[in-house]
N, C-alpha and C positions, 0 to 999 in steps of 0.2 A: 860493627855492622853485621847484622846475621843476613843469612842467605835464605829469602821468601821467596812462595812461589811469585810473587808481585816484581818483587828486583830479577828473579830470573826469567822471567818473560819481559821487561825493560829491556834486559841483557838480549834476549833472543832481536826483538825489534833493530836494537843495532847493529847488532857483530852474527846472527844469524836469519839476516831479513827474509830466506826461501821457506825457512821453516816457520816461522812467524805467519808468514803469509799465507801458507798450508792451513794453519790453524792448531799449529803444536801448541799445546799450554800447560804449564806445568801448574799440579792442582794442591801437590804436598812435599815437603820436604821433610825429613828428621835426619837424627845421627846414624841413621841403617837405611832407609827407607826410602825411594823418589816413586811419585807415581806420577805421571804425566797424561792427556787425552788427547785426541785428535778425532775431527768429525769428518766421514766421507761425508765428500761434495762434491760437487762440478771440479773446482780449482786442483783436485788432490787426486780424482779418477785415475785409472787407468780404462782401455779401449771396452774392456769386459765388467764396467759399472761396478769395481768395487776399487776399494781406495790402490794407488800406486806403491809398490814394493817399499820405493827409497822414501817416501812418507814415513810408514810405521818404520823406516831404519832410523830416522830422524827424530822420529819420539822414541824409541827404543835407547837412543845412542844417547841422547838426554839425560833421559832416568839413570844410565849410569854415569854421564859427564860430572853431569851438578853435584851427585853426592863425591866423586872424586875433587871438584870445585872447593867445596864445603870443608871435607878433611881438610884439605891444602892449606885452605883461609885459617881454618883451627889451630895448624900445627906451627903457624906464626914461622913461616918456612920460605923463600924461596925455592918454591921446585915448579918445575913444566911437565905438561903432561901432553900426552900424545895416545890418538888413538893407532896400535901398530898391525894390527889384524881384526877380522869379523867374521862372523860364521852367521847362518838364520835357515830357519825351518818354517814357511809357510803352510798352515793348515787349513785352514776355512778361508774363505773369504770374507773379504774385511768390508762391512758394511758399517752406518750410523756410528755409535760412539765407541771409539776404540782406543781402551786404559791401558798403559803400558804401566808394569810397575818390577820397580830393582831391590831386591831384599840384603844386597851386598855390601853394605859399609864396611863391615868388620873386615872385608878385605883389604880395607885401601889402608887401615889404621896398621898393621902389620907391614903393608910395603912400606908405608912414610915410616916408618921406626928403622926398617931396614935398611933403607936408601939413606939414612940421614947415621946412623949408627957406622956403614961401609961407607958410604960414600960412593957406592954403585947404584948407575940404575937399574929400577926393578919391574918387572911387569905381571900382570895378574889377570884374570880373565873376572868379569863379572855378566852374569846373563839378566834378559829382562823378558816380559811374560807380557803380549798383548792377550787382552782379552775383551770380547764384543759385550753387547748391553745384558744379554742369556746368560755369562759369565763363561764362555765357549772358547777357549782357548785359539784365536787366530794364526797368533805369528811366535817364534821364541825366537830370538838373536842375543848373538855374543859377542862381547868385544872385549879384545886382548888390550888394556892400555899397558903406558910405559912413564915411569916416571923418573925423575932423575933431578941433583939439587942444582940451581942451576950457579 
C-alpha cells in the first residue's frame, strides 16, 4: 500500500479531525518531497483576517510528518515517531492558498538506518516553506522529530 495524497487526507479525516476541518490537504507525496495547501477562510482566521499561526503549523508539521510516515511504511520496520521540538518564522501574512512544501526525505532515510543499525533513538530536524499564491514566502517552521524502534 503506498502513501497518496488520497489515503493521507483519509488519515487526516480520522486521527487529525482539526486540521481536516481547517482545510489542510495534502496535494503530493514522493520519496523526498510533501507539499501540502491550506486556504484562508472564515474557519482558519485569526482577529487580523489572515490565516491563524497553528493552521500553517499544522500544514507545515504534515509536509514533514507524511514523508517521515512513508520512510517508516518503506523501511518494513516498527519504529514511532514523535514530534520533540519546533521552531517558525512568520513573514507575510498569510492570505488565500497557502502551499507548504518539505524537500527533506533524505534525512529520515539516515536516521531509520541509524536507529535500526544502534538501536538508539534518533532525531533530526526537517524544515517546511509556506508560500502564498505570488510565491511570497509566508511562514518557514521546523520540527525536530524523534525516532526510535519500537
Amino acid at each position: 500500500m503506498n502513501l497518496s495524497p488520497s489515503k493521507l487526507n483519509t488519515f487526516l479525516f480520522f486521527k487529525l479531525p482539526s486540521a481536516f476541518w481547517c482545510g489542510v490537504r495534502v496535494k503530493s507525496i514522493s520519496n523526498d518531497t510533501c507539499v501540502v495547501a491550506v486556504k484562508h477562510r472564515w474557519f482558519n482566521q485569526n482577529p487580523f483576517n489572515s490565516m491563524y499561526f497553528a493552521v500553517q503549523a499544522m500544514a507545515a508539521e504534515l509536509t514533514t510528518g507524511a514523508l517521515v510516515m512513508l520512510k517508516i511504511k518503506n523501511s518494513g520496520r516498527k519504529i514511532s515517531m514523535l514530534v520533540a521540538n519546533n521552531n517558525g518564522n512568520f513573514t507575510k501574512k498569510a492570505t488565500g492558498i497557502i502551499t507548504f512544501s518539505c524537500h527533506d526525505g533524505h534525512l529520515i532515510d539516515e536516521a531509520i538506518q541509524r536507529t535500526i543499525a544502534t538501536g538508539d533513538g534518533q532525531t533530526f530536524w526537517m524544515k517546511s516553506i509556506g508560500v502564498n499564491e505570488k510565491m511570497e514566502q509566508v511562514s518557514e517552521l521546523n520540527f525536530e522529530w524523534s525516532i526510535k524502534l519500537k
